[in-house]
C-alpha positions as CSV (number, residue, x, y, z in Angstrom):
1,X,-2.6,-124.9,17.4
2,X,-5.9,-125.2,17.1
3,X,-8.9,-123.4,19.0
4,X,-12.0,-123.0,20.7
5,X,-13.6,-119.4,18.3
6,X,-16.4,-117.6,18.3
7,X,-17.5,-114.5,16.3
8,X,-20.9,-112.6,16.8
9,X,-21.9,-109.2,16.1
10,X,-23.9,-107.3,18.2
11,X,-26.3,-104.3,17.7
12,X,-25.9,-101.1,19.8
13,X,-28.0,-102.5,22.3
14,X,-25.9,-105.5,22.9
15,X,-28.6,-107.5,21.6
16,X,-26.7,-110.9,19.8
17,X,-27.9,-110.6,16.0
18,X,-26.1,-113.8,14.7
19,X,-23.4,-115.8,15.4
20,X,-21.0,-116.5,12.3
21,X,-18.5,-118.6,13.6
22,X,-18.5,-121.2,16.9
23,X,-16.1,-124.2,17.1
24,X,-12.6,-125.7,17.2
25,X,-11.0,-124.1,14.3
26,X,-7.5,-125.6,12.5
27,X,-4.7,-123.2,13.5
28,X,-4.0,-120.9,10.4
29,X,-5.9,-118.4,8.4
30,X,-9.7,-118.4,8.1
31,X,-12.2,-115.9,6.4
32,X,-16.0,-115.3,7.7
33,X,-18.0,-112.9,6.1
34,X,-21.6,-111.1,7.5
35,X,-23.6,-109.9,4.5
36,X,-25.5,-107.7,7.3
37,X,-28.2,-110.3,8.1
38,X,-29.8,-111.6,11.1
39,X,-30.4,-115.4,12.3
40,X,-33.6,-115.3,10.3
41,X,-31.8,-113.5,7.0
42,X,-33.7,-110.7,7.3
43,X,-31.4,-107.3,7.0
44,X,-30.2,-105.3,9.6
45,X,-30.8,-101.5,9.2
46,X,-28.0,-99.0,8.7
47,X,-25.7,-97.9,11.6
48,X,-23.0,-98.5,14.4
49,X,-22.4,-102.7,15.4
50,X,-20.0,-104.2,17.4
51,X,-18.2,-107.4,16.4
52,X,-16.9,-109.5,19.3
53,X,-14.0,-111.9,18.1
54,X,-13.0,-114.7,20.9
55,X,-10.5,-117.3,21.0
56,X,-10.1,-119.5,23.6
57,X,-11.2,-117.2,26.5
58,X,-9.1,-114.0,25.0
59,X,-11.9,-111.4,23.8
60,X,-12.0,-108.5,21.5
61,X,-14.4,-106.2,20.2
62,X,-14.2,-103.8,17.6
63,X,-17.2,-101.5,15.9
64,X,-18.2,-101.0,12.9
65,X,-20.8,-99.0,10.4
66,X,-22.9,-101.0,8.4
67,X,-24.2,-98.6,5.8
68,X,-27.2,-99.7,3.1
């Protein structure tokens, strides 16, 4: 079935610093990768982010360590 999906990661601040994915996606399995940039490709400095995965209204949020 497809969906409504959205993936951002956030800085510790909770400050949006892009958005990777945000559409309708097919149902089945889909890759999206952050190279640690922001919305203007500049890099994003060492330490704790949170990535916020949802899917039609059903959130989750995990962290993560970006390390240079």
């Amino acid at each position: 079935m497809a969906s409504d999906v959205s993936i951002v990661p956030y800085d510790p601040l909770g400050r949006k610093v892009r958005r990777l994915v945000d559409g309708y996606q097919p149902a089945g399995t889909h890759t999206a990768t952050w190279e640690g940039r922001d919305n203007k490709g500049q890099s994003v400095s060492s330490g704790v982010y949170f990535m916020r995965f949802t899917v039609d209204g059903y959130e989750e949020t995990v962290r993560l360590a970006m390390l240079r």
